[in-house]
N, CA, C and O atoms as a printed pandas DataFrame, in Angstrom:
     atom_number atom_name residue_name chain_id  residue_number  x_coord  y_coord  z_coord
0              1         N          UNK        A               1    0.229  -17.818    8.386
1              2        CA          UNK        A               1   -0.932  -17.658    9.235
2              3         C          UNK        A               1   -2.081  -17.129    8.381
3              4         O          UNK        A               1   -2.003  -16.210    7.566
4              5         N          UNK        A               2   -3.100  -17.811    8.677
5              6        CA          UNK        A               2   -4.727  -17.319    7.982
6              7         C          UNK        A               2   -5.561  -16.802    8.749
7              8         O          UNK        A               2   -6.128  -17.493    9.596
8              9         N          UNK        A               3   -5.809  -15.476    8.610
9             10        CA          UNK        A               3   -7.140  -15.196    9.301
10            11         C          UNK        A               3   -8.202  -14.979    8.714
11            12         O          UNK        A               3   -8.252  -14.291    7.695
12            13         N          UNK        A               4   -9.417  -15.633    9.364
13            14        CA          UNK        A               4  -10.518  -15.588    8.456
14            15         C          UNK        A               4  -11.813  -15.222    9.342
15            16         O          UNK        A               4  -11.779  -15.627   10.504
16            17         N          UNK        A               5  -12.528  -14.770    9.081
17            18        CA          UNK        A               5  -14.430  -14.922    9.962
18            19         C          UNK        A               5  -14.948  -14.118    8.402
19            20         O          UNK        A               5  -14.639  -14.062    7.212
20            21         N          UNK        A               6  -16.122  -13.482    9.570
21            22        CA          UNK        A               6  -17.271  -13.176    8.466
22            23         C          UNK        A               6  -17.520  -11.533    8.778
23            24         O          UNK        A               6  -17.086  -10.898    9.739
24            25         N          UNK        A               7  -18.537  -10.944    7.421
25            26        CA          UNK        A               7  -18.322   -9.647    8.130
26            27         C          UNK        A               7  -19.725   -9.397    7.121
27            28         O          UNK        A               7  -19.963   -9.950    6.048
28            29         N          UNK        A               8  -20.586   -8.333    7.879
29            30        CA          UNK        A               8  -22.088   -8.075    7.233
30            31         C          UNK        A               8  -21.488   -6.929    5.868
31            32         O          UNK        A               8  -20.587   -6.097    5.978
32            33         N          UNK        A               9  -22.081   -7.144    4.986
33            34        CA          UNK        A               9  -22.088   -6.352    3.974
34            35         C          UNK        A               9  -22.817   -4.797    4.188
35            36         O          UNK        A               9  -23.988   -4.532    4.457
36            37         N          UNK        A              10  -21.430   -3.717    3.914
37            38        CA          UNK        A              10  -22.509   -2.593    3.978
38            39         C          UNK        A              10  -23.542   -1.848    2.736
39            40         O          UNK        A              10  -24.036   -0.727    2.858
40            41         N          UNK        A              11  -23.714   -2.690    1.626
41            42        CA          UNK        A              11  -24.414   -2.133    0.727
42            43         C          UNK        A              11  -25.394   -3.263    1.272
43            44         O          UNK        A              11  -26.424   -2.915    1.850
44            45         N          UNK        A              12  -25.047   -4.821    1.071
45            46        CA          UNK        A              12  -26.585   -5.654    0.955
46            47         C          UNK        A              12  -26.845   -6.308    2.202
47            48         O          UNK        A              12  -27.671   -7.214    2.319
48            49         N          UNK        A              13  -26.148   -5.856    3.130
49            50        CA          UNK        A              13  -26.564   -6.198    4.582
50            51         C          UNK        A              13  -26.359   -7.729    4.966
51            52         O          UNK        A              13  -26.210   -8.016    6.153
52            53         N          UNK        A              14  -26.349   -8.764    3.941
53            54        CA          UNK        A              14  -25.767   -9.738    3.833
54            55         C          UNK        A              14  -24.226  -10.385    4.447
55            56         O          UNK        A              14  -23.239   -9.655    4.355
56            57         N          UNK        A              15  -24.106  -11.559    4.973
57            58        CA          UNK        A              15  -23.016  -11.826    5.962
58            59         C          UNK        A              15  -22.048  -12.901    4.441
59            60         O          UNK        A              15  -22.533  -13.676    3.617
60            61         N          UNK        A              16  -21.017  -12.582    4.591
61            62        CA          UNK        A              16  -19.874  -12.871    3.830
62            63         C          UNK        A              16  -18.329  -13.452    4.449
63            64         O          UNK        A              16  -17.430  -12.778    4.952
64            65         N          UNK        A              17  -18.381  -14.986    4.211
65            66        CA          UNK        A              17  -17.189  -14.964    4.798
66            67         C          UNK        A              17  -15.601  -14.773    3.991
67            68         O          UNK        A              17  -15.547  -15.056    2.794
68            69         N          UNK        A              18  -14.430  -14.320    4.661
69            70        CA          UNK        A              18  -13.226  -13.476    4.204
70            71         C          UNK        A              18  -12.240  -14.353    5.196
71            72         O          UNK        A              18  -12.385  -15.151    6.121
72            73         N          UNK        A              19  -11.007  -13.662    4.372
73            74        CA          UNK        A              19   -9.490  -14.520    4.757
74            75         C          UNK        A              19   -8.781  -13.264    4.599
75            76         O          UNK        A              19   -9.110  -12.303    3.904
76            77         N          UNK        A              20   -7.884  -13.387    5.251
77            78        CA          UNK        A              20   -6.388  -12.809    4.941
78            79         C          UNK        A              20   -5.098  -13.428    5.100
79            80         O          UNK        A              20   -4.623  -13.583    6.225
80            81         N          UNK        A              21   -4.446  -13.824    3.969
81            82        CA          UNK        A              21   -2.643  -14.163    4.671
82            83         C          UNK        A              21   -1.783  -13.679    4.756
83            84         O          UNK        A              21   -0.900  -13.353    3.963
84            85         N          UNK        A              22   -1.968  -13.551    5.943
85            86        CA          UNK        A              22   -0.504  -12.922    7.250
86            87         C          UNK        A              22    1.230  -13.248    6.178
87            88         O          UNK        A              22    1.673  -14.336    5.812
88            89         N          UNK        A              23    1.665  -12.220    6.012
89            90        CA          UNK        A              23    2.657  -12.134    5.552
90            91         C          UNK        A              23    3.676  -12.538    6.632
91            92         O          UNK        A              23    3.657  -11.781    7.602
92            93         N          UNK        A              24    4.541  -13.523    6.697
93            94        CA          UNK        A              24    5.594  -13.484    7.983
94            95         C          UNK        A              24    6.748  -12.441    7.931
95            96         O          UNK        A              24    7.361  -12.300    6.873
96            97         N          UNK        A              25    7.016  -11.833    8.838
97            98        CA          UNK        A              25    8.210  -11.201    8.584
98            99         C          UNK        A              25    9.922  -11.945    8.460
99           100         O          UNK        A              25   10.833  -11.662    7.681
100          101         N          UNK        A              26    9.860  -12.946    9.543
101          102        CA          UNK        A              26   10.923  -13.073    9.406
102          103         C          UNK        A              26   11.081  -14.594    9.293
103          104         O          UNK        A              26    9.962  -14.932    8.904
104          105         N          UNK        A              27   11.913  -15.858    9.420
105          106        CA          UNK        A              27   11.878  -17.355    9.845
106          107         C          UNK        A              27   12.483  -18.398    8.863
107          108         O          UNK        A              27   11.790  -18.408    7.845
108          109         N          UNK        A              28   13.008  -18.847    8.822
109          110        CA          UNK        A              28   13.623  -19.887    8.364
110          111         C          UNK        A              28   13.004  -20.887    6.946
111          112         O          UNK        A              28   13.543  -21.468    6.004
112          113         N          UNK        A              29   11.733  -20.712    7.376
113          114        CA          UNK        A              29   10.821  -21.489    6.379
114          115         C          UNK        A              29    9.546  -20.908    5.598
115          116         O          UNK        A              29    9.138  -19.785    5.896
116          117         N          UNK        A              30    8.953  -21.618    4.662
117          118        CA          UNK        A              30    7.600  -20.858    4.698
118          119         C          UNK        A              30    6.720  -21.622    4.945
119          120         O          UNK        A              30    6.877  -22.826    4.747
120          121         N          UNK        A              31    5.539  -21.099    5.455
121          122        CA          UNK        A              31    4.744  -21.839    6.023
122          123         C          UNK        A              31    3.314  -21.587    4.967
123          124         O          UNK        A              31    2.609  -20.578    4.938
124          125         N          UNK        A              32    3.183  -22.678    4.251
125          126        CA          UNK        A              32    1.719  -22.586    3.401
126          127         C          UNK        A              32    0.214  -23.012    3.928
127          128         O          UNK        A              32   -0.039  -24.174    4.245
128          129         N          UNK        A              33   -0.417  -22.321    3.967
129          130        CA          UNK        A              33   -1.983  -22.144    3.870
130          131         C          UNK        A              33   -3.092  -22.410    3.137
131          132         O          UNK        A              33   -3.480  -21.443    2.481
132          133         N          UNK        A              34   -3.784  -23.491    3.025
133          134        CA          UNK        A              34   -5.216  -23.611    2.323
134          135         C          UNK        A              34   -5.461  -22.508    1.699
135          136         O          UNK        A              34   -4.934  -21.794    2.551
136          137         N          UNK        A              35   -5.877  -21.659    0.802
137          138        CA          UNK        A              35   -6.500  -20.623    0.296
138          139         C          UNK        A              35   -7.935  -21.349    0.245
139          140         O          UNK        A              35   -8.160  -22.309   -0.492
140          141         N          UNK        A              36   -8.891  -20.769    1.127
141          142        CA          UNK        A              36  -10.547  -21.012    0.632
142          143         C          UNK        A              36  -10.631  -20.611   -0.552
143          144         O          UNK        A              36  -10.299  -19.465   -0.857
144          145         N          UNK        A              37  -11.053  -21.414   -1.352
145          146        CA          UNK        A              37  -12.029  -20.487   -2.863
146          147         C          UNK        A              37  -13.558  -19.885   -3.207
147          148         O          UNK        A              37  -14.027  -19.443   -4.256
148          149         N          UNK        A              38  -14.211  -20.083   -1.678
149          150        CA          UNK        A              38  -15.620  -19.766   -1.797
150          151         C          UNK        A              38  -15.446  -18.865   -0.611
151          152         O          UNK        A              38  -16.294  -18.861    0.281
152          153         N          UNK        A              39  -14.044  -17.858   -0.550
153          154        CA          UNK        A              39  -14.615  -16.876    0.348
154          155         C          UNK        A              39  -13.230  -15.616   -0.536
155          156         O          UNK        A              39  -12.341  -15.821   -1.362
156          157         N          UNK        A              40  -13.684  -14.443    0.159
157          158        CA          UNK        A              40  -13.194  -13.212   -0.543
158          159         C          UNK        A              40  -11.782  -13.190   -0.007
159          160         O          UNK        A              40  -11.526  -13.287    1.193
160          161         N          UNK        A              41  -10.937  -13.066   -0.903
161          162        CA          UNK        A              41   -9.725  -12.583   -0.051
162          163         C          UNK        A              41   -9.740  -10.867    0.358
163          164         O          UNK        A              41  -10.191   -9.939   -0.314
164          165         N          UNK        A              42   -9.229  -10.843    1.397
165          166        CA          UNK        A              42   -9.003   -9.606    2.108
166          167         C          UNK        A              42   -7.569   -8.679    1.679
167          168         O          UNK        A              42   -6.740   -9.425    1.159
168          169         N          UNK        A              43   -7.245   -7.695    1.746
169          170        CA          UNK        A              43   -6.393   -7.136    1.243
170          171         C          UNK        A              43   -6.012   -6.077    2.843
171          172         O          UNK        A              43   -7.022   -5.603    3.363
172          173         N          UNK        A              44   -5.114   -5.862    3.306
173          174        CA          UNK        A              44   -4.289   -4.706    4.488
174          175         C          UNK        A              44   -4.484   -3.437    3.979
175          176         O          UNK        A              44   -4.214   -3.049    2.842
176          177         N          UNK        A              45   -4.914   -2.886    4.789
177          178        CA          UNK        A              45   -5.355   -1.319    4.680
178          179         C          UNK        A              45   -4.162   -0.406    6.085
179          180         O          UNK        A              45   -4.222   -0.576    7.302
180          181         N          UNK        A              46   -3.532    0.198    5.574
181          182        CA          UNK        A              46   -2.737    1.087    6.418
182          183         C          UNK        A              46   -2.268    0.474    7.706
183          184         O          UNK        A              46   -1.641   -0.584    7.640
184          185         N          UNK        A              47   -2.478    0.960    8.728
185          186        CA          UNK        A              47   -1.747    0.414    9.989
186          187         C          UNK        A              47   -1.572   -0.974   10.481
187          188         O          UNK        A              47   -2.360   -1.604    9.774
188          189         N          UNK        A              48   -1.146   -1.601   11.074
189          190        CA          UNK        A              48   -0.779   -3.204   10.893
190          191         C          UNK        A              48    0.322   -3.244   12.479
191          192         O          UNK        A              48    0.993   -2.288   12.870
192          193         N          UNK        A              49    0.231   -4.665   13.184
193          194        CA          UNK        A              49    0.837   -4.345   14.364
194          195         C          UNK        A              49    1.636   -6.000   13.848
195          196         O          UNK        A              49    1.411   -6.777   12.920
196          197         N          UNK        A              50    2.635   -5.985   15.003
197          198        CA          UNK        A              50    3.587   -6.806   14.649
198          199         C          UNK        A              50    3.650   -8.454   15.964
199          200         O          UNK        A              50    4.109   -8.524   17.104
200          201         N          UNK        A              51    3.117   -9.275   15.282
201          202        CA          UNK        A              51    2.494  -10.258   16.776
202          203         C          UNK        A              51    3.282  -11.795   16.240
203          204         O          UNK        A              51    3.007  -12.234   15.124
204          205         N          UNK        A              52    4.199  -12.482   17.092
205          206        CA          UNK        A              52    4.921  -13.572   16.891
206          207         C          UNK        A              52    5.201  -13.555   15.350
207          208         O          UNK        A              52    4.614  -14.296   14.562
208          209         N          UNK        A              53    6.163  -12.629   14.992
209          210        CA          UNK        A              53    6.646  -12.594   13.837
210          211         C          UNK        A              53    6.017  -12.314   12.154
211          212         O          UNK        A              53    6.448  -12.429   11.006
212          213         N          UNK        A              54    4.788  -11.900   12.810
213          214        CA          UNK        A              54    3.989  -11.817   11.250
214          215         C          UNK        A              54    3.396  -10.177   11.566
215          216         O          UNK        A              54    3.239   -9.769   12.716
216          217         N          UNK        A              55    3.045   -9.167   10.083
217          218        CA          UNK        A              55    3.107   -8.576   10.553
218          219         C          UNK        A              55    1.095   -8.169   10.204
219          220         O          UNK        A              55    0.597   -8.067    9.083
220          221         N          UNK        A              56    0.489   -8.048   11.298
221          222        CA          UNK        A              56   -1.277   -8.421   11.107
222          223         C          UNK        A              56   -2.026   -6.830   10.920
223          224         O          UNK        A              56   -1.859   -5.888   11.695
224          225         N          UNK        A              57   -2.606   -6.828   10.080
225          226        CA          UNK        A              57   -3.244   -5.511    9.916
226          227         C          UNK        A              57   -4.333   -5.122   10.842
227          228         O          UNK        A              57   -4.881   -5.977   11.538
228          229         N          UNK        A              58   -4.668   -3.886   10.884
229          230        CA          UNK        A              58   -5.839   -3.666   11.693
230          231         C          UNK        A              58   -7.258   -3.196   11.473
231          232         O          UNK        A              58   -8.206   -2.908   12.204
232          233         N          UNK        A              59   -6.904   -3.254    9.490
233          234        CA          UNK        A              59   -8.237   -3.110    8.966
234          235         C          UNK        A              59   -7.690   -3.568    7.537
235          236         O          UNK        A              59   -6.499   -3.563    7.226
236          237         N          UNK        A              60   -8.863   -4.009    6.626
237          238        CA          UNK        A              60   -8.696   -4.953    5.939
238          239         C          UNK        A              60   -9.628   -4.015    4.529
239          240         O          UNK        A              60  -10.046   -2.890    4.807
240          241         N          UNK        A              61   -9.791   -4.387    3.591
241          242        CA          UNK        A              61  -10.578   -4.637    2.588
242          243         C          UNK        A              61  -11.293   -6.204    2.080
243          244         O          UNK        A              61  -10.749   -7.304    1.979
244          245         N          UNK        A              62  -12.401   -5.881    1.877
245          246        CA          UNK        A              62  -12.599   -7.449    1.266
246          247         C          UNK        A              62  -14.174   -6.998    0.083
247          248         O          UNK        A              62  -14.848   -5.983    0.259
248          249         N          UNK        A              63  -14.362   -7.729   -0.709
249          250        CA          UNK        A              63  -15.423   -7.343   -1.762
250          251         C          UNK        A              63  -16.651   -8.573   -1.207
251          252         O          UNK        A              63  -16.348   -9.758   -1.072
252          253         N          UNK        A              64  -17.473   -8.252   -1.046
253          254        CA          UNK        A              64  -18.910   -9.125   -0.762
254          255         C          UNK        A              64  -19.106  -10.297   -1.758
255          256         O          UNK        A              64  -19.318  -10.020   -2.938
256          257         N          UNK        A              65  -19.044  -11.660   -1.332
257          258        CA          UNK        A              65  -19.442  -12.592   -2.495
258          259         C          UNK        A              65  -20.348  -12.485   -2.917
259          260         O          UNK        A              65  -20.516  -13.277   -3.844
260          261         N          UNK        A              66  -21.484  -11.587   -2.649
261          262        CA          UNK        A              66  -22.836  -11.971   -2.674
262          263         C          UNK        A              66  -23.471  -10.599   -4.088
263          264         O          UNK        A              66  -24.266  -10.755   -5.014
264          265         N          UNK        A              67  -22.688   -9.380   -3.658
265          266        CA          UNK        A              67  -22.850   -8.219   -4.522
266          267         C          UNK        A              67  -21.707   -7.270   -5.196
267          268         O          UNK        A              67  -21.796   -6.362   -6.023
268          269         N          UNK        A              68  -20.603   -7.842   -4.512
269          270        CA          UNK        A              68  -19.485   -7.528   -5.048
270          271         C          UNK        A              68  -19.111   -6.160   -4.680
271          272         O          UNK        A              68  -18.146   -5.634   -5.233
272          273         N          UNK        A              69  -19.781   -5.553   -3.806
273          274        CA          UNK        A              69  -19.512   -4.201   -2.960
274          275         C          UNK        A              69  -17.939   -4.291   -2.140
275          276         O          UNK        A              69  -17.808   -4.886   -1.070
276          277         N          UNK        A              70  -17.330   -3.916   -2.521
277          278        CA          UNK        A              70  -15.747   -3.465   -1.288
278          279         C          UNK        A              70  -16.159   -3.059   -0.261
279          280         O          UNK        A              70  -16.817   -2.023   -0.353
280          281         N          UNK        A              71  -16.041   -3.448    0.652
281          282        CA          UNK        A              71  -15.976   -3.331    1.940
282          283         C          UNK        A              71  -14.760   -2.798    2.861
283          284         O          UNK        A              71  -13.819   -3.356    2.299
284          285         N          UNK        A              72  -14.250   -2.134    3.826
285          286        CA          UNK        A              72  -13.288   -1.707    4.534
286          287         C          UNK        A              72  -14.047   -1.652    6.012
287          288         O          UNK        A              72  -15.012   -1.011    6.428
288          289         N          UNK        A              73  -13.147   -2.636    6.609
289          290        CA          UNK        A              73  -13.355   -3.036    7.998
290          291         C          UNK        A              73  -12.261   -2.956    8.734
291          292         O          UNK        A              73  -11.130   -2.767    8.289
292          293         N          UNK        A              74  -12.623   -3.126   10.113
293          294        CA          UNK        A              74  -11.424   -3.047   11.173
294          295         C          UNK        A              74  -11.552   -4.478   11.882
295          296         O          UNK        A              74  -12.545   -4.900   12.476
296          297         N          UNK        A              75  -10.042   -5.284   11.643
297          298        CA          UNK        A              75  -10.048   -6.456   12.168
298          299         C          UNK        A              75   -9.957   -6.647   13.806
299          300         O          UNK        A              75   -8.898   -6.538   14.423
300          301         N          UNK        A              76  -11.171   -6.933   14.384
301          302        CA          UNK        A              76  -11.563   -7.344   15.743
302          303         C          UNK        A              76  -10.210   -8.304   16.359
303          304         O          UNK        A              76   -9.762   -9.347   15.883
304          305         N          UNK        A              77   -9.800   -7.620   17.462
305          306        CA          UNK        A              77   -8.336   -8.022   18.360
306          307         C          UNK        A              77   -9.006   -9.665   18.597
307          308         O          UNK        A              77   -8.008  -10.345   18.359
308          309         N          UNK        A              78   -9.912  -10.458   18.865
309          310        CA          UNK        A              78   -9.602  -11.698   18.976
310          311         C          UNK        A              78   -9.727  -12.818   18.045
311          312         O          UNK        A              78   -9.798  -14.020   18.300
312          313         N          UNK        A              79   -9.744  -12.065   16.652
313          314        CA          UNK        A              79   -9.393  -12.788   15.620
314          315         C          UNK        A              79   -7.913  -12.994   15.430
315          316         O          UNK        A              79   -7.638  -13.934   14.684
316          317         N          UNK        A              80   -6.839  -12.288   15.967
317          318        CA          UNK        A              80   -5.556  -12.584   15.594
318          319         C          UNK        A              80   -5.075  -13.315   16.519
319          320         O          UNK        A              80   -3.919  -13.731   16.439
């Protein structure tokens, strides 16, 4: 599973779009994903909830394409 949108930069105020892949926990197979290359990958920051077998974080890291600032956000419930 891929989750992806966009998120405003807090140093250049600038909108940046980001991914994350959902690690599965458990299943028979693996299931592969496109990796975008013109967007930031996101990285899991601490707490993480557990939804049809994968386990989805609830805040993320991601670095700005635009200035390269790290960012730490909280992933919005109707993105997952």
């Amino acid at each position: 599973m891929l989750i992806r949108d966009k998120h405003e930069c807090e140093k250049c105020e600038k909108e940046f779009e980001w991914y994350y892949q959902v690690p599965q926990l458990w299943g028979t197979g693996l299931t592969a994903d496109f990796l975008p290359q013109d967007k930031s990958a996101a990285s899991a920051l601490g707490r993480s909830i557990e939804k049809n077998g994968y386990k989805i974080p609830l805040q993320v890291s991601a670095r700005c394409t635009k200035c390269d600032h790290l960012n730490n956000f909280d992933i919005k419930q109707k993105e997952v």
